[in-house]
C-alpha positions, 0 to 999 in steps of 0.5 A, a space after each residue: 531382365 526383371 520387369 518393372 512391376 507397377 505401383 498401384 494405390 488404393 483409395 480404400 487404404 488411403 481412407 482407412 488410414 489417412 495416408 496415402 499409400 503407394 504399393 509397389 507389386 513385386 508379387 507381379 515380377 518374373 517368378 513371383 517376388 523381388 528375388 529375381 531382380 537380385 538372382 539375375 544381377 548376381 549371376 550376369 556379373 560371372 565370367 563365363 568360366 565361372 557361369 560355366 561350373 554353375 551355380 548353387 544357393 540355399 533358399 527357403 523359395 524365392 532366391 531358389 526360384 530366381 537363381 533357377 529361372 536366371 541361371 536357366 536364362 543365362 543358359 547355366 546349370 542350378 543346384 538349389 539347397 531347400 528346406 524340407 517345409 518349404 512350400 510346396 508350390 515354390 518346390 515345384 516352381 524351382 524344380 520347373 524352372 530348371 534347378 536340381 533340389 537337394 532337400 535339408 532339415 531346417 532345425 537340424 541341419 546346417 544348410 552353409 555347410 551343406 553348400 560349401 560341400 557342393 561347392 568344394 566338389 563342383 567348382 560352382 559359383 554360391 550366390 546367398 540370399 542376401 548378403 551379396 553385393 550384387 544380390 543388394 543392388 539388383 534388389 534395390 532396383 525394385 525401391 529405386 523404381 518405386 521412388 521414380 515413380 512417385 516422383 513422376 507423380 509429383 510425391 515425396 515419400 515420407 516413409 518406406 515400408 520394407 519386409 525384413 528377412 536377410 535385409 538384402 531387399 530392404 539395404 538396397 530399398 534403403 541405398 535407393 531411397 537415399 539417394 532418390 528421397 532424401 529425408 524419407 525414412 526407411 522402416 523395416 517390418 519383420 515378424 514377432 517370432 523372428 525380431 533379429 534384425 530389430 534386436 540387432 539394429 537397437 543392440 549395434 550387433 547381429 544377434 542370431 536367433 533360432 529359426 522362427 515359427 511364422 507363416 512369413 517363410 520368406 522371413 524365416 531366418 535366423 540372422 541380418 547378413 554383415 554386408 546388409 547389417 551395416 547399410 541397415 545401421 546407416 539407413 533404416 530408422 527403425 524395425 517394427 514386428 507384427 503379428 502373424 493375424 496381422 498378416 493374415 488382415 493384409 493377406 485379407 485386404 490385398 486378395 478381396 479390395 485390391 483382387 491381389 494373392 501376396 503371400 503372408 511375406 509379402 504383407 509385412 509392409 502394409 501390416 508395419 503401415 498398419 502399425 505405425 498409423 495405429 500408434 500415431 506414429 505415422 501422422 495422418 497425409 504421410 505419403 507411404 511407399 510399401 512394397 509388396 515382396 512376393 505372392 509365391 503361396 500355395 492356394 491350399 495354405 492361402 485359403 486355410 490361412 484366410 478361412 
């Protein structure tokens, strides 16, 4: 089962700022990121039929590494579809977590089609990346964590910080909050070059975009899913982008003041903060839940990018 990572403050940001933050540490979770609490819900929902003809997903890293190391728990074989950029560190992780790799090129090739095929041929259980009913509530249970914890503390949180990739982790951050924190408003943060999901919430309809040139790999995608589309129209108020230096100043401040490695992914909930104090919009005392996604980054690019 996923850990229950913890949610550290800091007084250096609250100063900065003038909020005070709440950061919720999935970088600390079972293989690195959130994606564990979704993969592994996922797959303990098969029968043991479908467990036994295994399982196979697409991923750029995390949802790799978590179908990896859940299917190999769950004593089930792992065929994980991964691009051929994809970190190197999070290659090597899947592979030593269990999981056969088939490589595809991103920007030529249609990773879908390529599942559906193994599918065909093996009889193998497909878990996506996001929109995936039980991938979204195993998610959830990272925002659901953080709202009991602040609670404890005697906090109501005004404002949750999410990243935004497929919106699986911030659907279910969202149906969490909603429930736990009532009148907390739930933004969602994605990178510049990737705005589909603000594109889409402003527009009332998933726009599909070309795949994104950003350092947040794990946001690299090209379209929100249907399932988490609809739970982002009803509980998200708004999606910010930031800038890939902005991550990098995230990257900076959680690695030197708070001794975390969070990769660039994982900084999209603070640089969106950042953001939105800067601009006044998030007034000085807010109390600000962020999470962290994942710190899956390759030591070598991590340095390159903070040098």
């Amino acid at each position: 089962a996923a850990r229950i990572p913890p949610v550290e403050p800091s007084r250096t940001l609250d100063a900065d700022l003038g909020v005070s933050a709440h950061i919720k540490c999935e970088n600390l979770q079972r293989m690195g990121a959130f994606k564990f609490r979704g993969g592994y819900n996922a797959l303990s929902h098969l029968s043991p039929e479908e467990r036994e003809a295994g399982v196979v997903t697409f991923s750029s890293g995390n949802h790799a590494q978590a179908i990896a190391l859940s299917a190999t728990i769950l004593g089930m074989k792992s065929t994980i579809i991964m691009p051929e950029d994809a970190p190197k560190i999070k290659v090597d992780a899947t592979k030593g977590y269990g999981a056969d790799v088939i490589f595809y090129d991103r920007y030529k090739e249609d990773r879908a089609a390529i599942a559906k095929k193994l599918r065909d041929e093996t009889g193998a259980a497909f878990i996506p990346p996001y929109d995936h009913r039980h991938v979204i509530a195993g998610q959830g249970t990272a925002g659901k964590e953080l709202c009991e914890e602040v609670a404890k503390r005697g906090v109501k949180l005004d404002y949750l910080f999410v990243c935004v990739g497929g919106g699986g982790l911030i659907g279910g951050c969202a149906l969490a909050a909603s429930e736990l924190m009532p009148g907390c408003r739930v933004i969602g943060v994605e990178p510049e070059a990737g705005d589909d999901a603000k594109r889409s919430l402003e527009g009332g309809e998933i726009i599909s975009i070309e795949t994104p040139a950003t350092i947040a790999d794990g946001a690299q995608t090209t379209r929100i899913g249907d399932l988490t589309f609809g739970i982002m129209q009803k509980h998200v108020e708004k999606i910010v982008t930031v800038s890939d230096e902005e991550l990098v100043d995230c990257m900076r401040f959680f690695g030197e003041r708070m001794k975390m490695i969070v990769e660039p992914t994982g900084c999209l909930g603070l640089a969106g903060l950042k953001k939105l104090v800067a601009s006044g919009e998030v007034k000085p005392g807010s109390n600000c839940g962020v999470i962290i996604s994942g710190g899956n980054v390759d030591l070598a690019r991590y340095c390159k990018l903070l040098g």
